[in-house]
C-alpha positions in Angstrom: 0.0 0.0 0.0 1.9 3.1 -1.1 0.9 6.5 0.7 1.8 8.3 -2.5 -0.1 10.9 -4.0 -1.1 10.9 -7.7 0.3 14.1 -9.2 -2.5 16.5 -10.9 -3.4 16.3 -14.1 -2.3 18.2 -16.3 -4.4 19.8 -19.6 -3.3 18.3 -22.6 -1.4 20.6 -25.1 -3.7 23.2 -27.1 -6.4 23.1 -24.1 -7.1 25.7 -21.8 -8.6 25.7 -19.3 -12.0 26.4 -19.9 -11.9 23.0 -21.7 -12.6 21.3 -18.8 -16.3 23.3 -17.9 -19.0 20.9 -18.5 -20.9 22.1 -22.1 -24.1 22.3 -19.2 -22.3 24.6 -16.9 -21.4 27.2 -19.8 -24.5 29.4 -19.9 -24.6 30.0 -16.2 -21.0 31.0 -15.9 -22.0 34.7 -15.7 -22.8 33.8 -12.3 -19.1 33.8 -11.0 -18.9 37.5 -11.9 -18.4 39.6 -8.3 -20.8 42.2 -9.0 -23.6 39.6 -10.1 -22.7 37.8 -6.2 -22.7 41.2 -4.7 -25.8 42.6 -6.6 -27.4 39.2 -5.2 -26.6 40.1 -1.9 -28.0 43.7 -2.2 -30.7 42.7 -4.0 -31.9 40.5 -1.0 -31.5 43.0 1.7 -33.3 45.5 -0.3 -36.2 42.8 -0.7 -36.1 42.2 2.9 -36.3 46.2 3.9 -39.2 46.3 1.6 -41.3 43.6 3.1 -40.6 44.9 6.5 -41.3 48.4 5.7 -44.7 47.6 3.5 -45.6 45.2 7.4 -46.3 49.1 8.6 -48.8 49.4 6.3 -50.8 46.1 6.2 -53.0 45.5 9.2 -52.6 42.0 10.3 -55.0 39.6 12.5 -52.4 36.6 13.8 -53.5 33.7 15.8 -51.2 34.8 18.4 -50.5 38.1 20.1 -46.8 38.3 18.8 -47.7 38.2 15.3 -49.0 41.4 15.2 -45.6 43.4 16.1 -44.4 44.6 13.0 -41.4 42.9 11.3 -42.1 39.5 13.2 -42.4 37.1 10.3 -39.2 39.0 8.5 -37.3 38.3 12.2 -38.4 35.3 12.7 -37.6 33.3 9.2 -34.1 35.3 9.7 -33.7 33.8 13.4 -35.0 30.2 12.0 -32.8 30.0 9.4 -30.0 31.0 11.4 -30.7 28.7 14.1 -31.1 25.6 10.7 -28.1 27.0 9.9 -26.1 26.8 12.6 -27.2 23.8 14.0 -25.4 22.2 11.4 -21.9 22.1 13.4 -23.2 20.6 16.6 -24.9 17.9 14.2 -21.9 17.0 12.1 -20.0 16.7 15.5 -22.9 14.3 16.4 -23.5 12.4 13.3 -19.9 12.8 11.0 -17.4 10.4 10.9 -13.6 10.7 12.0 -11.1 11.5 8.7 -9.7 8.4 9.6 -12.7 6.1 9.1 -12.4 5.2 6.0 -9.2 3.1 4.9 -6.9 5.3 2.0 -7.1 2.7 -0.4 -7.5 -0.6 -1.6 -6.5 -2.9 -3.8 -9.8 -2.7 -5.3 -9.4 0.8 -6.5 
């Protein structure tokens, strides 16, 4: 059993390396840019202003008291996807497995 790592592969000659982008991937490749990641980002928060700021102006009838402040629905989705969120490190703690679980290789491979 040899501990040896394969080296990387290299392109062959004349590729580049947008050769190796699946043909699917191509069209959504604008998606990388920076300001389409950031205009995302603003995008949300501007959505998220707006629904909090148009809750002033609707009148609504909950089930339960709390439902009536304003903003409650916008803080609450916000705290429960949080709490989904972060949740995730306690439960990989309690349900991963150890990097050395699985053997390096085989002579199967």
């Amino acid at each position: 059993m040899s501990t040896a790592k394969k080296p990387a592969r290299k392109p062959a000659a004349g590729k580049t390396k947008d050769d190796d982008i699946h043909p699917v991937a191509r069209p959504f490749m604008w998606l990388l840019d920076e300001r389409v990641r950031n205009g995302f980002m603003y995008f949300i928060g501007f959505a998220t202003l707006i629904s909090i700021a148009a809750d002033f102006f609707i009148k609504r009838h909950g089930h339960f008291h709390f439902e009536e402040y304003k903003g409650f629905f916008a803080f609450f989705g916000f705290a429960s996807f949080a709490f989904v969120v972060l949740m995730g490190w306690p439960l990989r703690r309690l349900t991963g497995r150890s990097e050395e679980y699985y053997p390096e290789s085989t002579e199967d491979d």
